[in-house]
OpenMM code with the backbone's topology and positions (N, CA, C; nanometers):
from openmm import Vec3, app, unit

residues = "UNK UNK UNK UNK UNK UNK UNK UNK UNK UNK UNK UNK UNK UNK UNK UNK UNK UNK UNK UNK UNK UNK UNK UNK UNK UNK UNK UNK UNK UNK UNK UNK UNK UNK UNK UNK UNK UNK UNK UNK UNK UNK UNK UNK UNK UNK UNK UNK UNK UNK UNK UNK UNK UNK UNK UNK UNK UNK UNK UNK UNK UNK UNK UNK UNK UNK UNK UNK UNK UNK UNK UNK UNK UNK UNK UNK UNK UNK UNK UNK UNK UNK UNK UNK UNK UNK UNK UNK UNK UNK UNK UNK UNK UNK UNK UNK UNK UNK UNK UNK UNK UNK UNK UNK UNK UNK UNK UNK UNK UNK UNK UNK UNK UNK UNK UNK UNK UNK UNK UNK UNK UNK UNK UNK UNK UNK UNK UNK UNK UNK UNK UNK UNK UNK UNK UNK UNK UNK UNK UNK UNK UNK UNK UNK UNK UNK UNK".split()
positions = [
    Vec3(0.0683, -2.6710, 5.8332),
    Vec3(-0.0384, -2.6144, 5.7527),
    Vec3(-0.0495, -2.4629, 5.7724),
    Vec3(-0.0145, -2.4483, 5.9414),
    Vec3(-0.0649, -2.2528, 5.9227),
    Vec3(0.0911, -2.1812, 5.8552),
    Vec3(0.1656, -2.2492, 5.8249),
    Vec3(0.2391, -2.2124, 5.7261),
    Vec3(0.2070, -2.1432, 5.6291),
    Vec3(0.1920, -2.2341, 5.5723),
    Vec3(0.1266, -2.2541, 5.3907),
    Vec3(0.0349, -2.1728, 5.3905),
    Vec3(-0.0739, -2.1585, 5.4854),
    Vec3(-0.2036, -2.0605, 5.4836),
    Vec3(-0.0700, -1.8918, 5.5097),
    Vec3(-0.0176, -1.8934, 5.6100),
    Vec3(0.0309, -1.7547, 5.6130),
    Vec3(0.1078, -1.6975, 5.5075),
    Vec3(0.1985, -1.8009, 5.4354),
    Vec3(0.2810, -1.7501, 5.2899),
    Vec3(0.1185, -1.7394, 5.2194),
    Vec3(0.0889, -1.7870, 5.1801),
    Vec3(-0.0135, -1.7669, 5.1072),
    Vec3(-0.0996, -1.6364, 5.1136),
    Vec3(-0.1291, -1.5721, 5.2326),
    Vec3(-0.1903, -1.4556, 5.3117),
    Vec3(-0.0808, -1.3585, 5.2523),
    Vec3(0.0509, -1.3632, 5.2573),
    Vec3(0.2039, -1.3086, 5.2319),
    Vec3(0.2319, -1.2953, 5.0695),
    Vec3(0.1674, -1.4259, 4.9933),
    Vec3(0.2204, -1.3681, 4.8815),
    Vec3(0.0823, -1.2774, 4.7999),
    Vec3(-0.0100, -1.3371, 4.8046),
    Vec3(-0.1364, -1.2431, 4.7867),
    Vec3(-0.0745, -1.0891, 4.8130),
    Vec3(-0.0634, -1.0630, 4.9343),
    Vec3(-0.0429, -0.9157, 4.9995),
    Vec3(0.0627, -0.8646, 4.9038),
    Vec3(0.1541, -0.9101, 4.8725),
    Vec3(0.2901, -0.9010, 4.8175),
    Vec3(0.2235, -0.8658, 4.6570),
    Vec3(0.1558, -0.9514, 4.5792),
    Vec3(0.1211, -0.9751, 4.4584),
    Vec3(0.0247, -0.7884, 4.4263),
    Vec3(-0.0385, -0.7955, 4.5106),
    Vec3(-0.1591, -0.6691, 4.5423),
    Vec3(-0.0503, -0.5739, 4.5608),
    Vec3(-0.0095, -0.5219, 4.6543),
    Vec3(0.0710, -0.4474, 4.6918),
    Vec3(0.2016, -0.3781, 4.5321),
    Vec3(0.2364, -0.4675, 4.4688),
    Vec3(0.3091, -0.4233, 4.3763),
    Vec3(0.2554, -0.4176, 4.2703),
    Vec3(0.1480, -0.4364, 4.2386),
    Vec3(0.0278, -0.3821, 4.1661),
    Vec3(-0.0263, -0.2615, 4.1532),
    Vec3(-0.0273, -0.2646, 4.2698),
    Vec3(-0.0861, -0.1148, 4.3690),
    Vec3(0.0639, 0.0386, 4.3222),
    Vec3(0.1687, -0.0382, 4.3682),
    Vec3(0.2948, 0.0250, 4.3399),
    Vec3(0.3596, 0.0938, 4.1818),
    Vec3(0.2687, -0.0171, 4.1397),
    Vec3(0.3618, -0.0033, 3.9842),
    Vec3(0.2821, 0.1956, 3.8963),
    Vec3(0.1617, 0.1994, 3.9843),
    Vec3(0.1137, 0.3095, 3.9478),
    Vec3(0.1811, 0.4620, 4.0416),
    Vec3(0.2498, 0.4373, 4.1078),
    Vec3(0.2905, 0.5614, 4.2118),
    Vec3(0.3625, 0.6208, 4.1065),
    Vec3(0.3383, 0.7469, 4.1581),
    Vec3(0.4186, 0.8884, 4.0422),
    Vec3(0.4404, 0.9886, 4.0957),
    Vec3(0.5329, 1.1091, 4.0606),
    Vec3(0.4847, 1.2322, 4.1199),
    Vec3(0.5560, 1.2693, 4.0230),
    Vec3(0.4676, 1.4386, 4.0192),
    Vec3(0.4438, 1.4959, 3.9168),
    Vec3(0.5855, 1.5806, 3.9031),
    Vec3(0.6812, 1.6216, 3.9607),
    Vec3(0.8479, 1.6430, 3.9740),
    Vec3(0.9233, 1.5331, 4.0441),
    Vec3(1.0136, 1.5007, 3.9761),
    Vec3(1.0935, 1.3726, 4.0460),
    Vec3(1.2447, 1.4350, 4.1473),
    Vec3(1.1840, 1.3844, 4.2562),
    Vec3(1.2591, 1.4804, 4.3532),
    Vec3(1.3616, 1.3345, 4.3836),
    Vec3(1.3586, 1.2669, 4.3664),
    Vec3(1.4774, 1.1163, 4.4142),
    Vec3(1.4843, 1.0307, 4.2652),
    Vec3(1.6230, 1.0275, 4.2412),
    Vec3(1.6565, 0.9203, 4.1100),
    Vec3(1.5744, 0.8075, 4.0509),
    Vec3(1.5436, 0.7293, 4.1821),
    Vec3(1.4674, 0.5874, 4.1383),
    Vec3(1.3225, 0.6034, 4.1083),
    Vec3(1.2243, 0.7187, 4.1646),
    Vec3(1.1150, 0.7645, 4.1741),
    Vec3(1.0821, 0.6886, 4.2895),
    Vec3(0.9212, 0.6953, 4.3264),
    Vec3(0.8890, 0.6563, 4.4318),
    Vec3(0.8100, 0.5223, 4.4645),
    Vec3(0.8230, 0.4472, 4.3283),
    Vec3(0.7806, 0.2768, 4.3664),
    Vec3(0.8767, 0.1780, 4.3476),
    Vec3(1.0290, 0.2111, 4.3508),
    Vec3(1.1443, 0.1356, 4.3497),
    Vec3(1.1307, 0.0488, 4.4929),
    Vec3(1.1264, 0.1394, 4.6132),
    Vec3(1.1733, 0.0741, 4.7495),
    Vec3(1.0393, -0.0368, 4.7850),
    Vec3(0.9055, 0.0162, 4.7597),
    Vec3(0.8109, -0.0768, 4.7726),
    Vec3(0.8438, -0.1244, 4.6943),
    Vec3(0.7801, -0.1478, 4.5769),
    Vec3(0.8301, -0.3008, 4.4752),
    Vec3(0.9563, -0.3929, 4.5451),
    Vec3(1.0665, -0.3529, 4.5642),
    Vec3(1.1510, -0.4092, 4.6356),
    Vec3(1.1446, -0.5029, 4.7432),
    Vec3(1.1091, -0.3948, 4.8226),
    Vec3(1.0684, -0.4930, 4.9592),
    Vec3(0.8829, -0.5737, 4.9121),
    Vec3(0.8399, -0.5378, 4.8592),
    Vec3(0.7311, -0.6423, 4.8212),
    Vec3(0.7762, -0.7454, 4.7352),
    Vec3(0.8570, -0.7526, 4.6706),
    Vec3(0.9549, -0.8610, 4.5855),
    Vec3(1.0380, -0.9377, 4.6957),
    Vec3(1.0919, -0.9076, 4.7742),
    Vec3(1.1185, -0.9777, 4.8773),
    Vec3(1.0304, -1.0527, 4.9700),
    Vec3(0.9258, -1.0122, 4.9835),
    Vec3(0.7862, -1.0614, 5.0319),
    Vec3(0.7927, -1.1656, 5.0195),
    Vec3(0.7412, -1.1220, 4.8536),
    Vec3(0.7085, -1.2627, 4.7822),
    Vec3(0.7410, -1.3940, 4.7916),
    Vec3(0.8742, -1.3392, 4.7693),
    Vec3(1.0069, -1.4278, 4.7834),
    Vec3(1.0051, -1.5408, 4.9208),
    Vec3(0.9898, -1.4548, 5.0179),
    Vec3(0.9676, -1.5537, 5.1555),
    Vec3(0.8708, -1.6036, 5.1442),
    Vec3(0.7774, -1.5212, 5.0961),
    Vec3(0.6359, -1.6197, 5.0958),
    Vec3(0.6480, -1.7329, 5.0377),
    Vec3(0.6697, -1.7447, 4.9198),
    Vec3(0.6945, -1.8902, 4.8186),
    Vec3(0.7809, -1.9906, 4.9366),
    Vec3(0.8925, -1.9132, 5.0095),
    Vec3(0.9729, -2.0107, 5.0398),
    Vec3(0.9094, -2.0825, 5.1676),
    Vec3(0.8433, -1.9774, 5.2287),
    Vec3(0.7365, -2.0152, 5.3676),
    Vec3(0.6592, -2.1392, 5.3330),
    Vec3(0.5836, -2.1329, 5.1924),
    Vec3(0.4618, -2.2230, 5.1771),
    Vec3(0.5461, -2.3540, 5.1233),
    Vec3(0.7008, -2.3417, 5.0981),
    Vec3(0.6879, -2.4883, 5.0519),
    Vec3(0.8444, -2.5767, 5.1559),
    Vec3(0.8635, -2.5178, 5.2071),
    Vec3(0.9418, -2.5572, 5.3457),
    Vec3(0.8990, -2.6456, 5.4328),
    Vec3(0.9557, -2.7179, 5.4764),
    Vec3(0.9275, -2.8620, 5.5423),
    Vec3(0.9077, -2.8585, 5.6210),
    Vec3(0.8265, -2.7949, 5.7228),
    Vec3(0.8391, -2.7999, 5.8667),
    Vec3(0.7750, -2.8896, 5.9724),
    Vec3(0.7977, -2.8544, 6.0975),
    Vec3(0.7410, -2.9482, 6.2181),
    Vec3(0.6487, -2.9216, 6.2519),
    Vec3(0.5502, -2.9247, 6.3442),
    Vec3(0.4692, -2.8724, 6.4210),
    Vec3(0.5241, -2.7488, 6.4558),
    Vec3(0.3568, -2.6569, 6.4652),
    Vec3(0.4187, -2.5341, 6.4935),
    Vec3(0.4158, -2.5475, 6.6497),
    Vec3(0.5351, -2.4530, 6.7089),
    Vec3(0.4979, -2.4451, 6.8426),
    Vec3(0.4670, -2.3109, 6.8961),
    Vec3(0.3578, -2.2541, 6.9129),
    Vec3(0.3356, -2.1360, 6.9587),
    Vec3(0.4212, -2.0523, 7.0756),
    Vec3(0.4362, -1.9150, 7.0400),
    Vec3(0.5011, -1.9117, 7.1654),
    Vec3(0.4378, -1.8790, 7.2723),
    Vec3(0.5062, -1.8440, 7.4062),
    Vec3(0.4494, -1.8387, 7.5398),
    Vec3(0.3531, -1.6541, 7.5377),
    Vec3(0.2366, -1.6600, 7.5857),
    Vec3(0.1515, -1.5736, 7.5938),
    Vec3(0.2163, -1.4584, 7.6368),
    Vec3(0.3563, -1.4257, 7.7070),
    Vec3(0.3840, -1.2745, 7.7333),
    Vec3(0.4761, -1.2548, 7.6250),
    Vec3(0.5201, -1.3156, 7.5194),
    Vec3(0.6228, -1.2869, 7.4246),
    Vec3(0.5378, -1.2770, 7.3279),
    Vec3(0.4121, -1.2903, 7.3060),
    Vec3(0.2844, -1.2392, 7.2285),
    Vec3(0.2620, -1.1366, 7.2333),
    Vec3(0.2631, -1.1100, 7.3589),
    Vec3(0.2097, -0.9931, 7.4551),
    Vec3(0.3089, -0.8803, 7.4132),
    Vec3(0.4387, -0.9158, 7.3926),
    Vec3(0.4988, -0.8181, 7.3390),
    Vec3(0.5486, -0.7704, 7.2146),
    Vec3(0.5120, -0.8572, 7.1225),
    Vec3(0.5204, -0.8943, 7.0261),
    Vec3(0.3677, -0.7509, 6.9703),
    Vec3(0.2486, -0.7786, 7.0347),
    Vec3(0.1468, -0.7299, 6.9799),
    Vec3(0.1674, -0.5874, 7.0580),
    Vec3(0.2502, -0.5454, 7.2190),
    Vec3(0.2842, -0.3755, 7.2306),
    Vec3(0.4065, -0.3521, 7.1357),
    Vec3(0.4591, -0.4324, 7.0726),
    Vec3(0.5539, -0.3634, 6.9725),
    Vec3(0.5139, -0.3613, 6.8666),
    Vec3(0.3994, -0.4041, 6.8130),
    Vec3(0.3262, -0.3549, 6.6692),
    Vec3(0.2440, -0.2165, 6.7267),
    Vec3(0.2120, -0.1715, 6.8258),
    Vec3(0.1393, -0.1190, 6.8726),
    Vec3(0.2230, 0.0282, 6.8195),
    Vec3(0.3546, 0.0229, 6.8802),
    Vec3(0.4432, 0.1277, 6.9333),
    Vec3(0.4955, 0.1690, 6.7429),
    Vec3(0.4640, 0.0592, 6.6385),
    Vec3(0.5720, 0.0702, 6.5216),
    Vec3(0.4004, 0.1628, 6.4565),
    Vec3(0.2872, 0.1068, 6.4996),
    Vec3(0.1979, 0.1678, 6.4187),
    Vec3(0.1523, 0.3427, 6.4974),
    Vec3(0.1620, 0.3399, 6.6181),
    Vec3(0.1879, 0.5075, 6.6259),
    Vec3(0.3016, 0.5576, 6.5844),
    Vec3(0.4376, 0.4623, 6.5784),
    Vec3(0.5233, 0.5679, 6.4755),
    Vec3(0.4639, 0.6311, 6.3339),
    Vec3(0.4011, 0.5222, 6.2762),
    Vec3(0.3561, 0.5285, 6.1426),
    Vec3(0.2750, 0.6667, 6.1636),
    Vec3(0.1522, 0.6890, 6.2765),
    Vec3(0.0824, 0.8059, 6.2436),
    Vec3(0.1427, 0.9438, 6.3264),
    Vec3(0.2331, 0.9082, 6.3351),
    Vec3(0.2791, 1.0158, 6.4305),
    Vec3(0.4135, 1.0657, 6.3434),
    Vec3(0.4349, 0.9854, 6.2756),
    Vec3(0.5877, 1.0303, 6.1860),
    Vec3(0.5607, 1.1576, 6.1154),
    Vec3(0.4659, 1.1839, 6.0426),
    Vec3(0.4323, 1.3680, 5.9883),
    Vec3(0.4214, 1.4448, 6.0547),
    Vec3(0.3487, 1.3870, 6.1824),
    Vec3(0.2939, 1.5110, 6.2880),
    Vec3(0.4201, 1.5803, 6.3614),
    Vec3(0.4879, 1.4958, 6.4418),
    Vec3(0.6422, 1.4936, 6.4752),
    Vec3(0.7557, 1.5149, 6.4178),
    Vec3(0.7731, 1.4442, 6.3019),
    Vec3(0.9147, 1.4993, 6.2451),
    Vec3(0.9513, 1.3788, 6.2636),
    Vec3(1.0860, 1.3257, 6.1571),
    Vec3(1.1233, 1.2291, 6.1781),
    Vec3(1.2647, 1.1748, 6.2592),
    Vec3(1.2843, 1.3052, 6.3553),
    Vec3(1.3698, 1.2446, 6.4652),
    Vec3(1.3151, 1.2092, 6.6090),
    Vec3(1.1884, 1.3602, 6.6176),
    Vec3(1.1039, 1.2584, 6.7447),
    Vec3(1.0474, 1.1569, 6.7165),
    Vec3(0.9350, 1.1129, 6.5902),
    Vec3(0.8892, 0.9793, 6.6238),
    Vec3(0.9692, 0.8726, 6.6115),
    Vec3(1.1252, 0.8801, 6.5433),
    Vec3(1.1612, 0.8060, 6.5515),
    Vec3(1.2660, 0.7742, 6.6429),
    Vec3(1.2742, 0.8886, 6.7429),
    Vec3(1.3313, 0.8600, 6.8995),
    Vec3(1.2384, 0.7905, 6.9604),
    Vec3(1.0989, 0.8475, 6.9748),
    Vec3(0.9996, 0.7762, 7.0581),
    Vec3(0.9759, 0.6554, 7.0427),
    Vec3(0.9723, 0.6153, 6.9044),
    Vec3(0.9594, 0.4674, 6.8383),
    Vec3(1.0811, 0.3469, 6.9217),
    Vec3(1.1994, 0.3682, 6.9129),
    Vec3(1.3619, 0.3571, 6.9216),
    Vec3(1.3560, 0.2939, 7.1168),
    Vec3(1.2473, 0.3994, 7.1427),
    Vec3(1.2878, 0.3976, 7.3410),
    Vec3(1.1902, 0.2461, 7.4088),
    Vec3(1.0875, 0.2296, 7.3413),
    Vec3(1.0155, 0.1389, 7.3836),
    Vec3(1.0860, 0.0023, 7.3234),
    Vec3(1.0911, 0.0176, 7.1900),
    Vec3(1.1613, -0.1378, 7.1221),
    Vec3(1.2531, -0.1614, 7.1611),
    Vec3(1.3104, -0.0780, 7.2410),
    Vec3(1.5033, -0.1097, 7.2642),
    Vec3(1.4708, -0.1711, 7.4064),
    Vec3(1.3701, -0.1161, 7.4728),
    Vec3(1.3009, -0.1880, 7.5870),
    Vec3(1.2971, -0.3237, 7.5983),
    Vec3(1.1966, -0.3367, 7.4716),
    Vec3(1.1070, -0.4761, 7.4570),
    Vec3(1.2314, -0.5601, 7.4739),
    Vec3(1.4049, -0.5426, 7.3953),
    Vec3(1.4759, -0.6149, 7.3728),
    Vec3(1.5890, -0.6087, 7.4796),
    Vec3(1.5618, -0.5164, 7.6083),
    Vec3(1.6340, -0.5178, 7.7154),
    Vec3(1.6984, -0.4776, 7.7489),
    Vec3(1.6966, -0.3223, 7.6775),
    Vec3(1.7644, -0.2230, 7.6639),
    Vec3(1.7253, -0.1758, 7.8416),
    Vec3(1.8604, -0.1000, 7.8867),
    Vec3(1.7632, 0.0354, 7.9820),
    Vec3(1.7435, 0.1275, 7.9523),
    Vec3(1.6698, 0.2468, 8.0251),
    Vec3(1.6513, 0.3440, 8.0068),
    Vec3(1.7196, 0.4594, 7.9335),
    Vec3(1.8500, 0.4832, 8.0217),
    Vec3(1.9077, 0.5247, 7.9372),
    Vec3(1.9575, 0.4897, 7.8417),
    Vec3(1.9888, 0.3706, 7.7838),
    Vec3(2.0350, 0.3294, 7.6602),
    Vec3(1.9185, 0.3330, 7.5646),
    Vec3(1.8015, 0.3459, 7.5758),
    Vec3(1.7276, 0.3355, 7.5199),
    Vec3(1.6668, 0.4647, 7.4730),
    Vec3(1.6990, 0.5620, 7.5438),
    Vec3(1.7202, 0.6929, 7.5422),
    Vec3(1.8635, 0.7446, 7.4494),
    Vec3(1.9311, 0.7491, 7.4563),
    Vec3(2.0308, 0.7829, 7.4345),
    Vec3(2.0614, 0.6870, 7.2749),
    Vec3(1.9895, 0.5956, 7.2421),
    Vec3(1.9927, 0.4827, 7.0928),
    Vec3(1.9101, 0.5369, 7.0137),
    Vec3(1.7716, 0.5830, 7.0437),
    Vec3(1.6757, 0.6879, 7.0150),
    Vec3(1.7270, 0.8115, 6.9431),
    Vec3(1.7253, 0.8752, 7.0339),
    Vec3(1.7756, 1.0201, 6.9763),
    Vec3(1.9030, 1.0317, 6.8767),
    Vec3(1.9929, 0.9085, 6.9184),
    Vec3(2.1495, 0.8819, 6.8430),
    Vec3(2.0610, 0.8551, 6.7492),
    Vec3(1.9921, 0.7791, 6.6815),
    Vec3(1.9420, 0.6969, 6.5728),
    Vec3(1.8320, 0.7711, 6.5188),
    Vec3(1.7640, 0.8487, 6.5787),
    Vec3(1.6963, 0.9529, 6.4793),
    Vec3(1.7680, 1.0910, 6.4194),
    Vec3(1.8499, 1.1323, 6.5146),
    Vec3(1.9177, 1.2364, 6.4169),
    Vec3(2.0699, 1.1846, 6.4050),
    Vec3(2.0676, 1.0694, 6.3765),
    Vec3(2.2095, 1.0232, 6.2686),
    Vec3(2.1520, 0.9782, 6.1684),
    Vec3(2.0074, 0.9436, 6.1841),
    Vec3(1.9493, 0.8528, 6.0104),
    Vec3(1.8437, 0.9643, 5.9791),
    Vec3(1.8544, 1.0936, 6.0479),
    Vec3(1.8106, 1.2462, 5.9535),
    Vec3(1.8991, 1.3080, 5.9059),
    Vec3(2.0473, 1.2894, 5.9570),
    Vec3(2.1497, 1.4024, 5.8909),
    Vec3(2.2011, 1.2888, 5.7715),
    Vec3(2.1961, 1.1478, 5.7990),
    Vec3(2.2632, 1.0213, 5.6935),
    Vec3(2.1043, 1.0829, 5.5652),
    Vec3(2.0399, 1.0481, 5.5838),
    Vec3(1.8973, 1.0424, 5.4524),
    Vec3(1.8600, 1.1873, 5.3816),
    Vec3(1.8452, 1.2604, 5.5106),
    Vec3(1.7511, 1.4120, 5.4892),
    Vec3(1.9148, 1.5348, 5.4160),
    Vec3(2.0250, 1.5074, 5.5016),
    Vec3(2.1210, 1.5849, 5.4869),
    Vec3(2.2117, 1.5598, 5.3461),
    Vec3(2.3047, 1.4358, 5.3470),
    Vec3(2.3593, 1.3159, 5.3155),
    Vec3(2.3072, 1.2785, 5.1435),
    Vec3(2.2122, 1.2146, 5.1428),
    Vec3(2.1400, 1.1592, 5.0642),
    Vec3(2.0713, 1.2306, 4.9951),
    Vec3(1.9730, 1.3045, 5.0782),
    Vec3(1.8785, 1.4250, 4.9708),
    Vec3(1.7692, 1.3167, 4.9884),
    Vec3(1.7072, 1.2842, 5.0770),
    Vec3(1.5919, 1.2145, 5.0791),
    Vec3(1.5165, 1.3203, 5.1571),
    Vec3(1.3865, 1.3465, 5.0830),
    Vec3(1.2969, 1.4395, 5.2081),
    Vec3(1.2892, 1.3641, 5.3305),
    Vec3(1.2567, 1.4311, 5.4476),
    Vec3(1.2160, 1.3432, 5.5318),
    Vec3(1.1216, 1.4833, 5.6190),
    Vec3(1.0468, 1.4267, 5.6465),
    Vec3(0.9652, 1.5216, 5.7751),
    Vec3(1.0238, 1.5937, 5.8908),
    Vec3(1.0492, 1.7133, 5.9378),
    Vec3(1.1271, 1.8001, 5.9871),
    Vec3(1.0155, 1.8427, 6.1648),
    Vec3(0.8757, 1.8216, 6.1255),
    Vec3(0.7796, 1.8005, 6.1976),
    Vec3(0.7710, 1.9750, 6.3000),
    Vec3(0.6532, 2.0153, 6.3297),
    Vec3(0.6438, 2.1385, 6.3481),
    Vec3(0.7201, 2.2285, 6.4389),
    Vec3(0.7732, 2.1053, 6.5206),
    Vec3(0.8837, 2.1732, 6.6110),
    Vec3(0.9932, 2.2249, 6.5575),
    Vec3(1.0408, 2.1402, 6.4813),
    Vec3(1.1929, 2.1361, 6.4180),
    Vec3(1.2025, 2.2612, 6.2780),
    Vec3(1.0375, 2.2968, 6.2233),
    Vec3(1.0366, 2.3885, 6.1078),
    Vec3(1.0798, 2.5207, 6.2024),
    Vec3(1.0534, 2.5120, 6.2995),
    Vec3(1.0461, 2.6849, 6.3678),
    Vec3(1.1771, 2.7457, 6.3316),
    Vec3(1.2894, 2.6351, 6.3932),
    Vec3(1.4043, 2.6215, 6.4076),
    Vec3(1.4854, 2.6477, 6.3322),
    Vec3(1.4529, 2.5957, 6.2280),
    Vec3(1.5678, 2.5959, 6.0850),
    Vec3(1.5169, 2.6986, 6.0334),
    Vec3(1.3407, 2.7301, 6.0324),
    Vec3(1.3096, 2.8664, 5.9150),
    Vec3(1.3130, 2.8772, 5.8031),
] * unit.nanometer
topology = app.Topology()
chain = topology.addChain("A")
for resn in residues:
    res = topology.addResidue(resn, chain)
    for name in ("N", "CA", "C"):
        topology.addAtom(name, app.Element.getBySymbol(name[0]), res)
């Protein structure tokens, strides 16, 4: 049953959400697709699981064990200060800083977790921002720099 209730929670969100999307605009189009292609997308995919969530056969749910919760809820923690910290920073520190804890959660060490970070924020700024032509946030440190 908490299935069916969570697709349901999932496709609502999904249904709203690309609703919400279908109005995004900007007033010069700086990227080909404009800017409610990737949401609609991934909210179309939503959907998609959702439907498949609510009508899937399943067993009893079995909850998992209270410290894999536990980390489960410091790694939403760590993805939602990326979220407010991604303008302020730039998008190779927050998304080094983001990169060092999750690589943790999954048993990374230190230095690898370090060193996956920084590899993975400025290889997916020079792949998007350089590469691609996607803006991306350069963050106040990094404006000094370039000028």
């Amino acid at each position: 049953m908490s299935e069916r209730i969570l697709g349901g929670i999932l496709l609502f969100v999904s249904v709203i959400g690309i609703w919400l999307a279908r109005s995004f605009e900007v007033t010069i189009s700086y990227e080909p697709v404009g800017p409610r292609a990737f949401p609609i997308t991934v909210l179309i995919l939503l959907g998609i699981s959702a439907i498949a969530l609510m009508f899937e056969k399943k067993s009893d749910t079995v909850w998992a064990p209270p410290a894999v919760l536990l980390r489960i809820g410091a790694l939403f923690l760590v993805v939602l200060a990326y979220a407010w910290l991604f303008d302020k920073l730039g998008f190779i520190l927050a998304t080094s800083l983001m990169v060092i804890p999750a690589a943790r959660f999954f048993g990374a060490s230190w230095r690898q977790g370090i060193v996956g970070g920084v590899g993975l924020g400025a290889g997916l700024f020079v792949l998007f921002d350089r590469l691609l032509d996607v803006a991306l946030p350069t963050g106040l440190w990094l404006n000094s720099f370039l000028g």
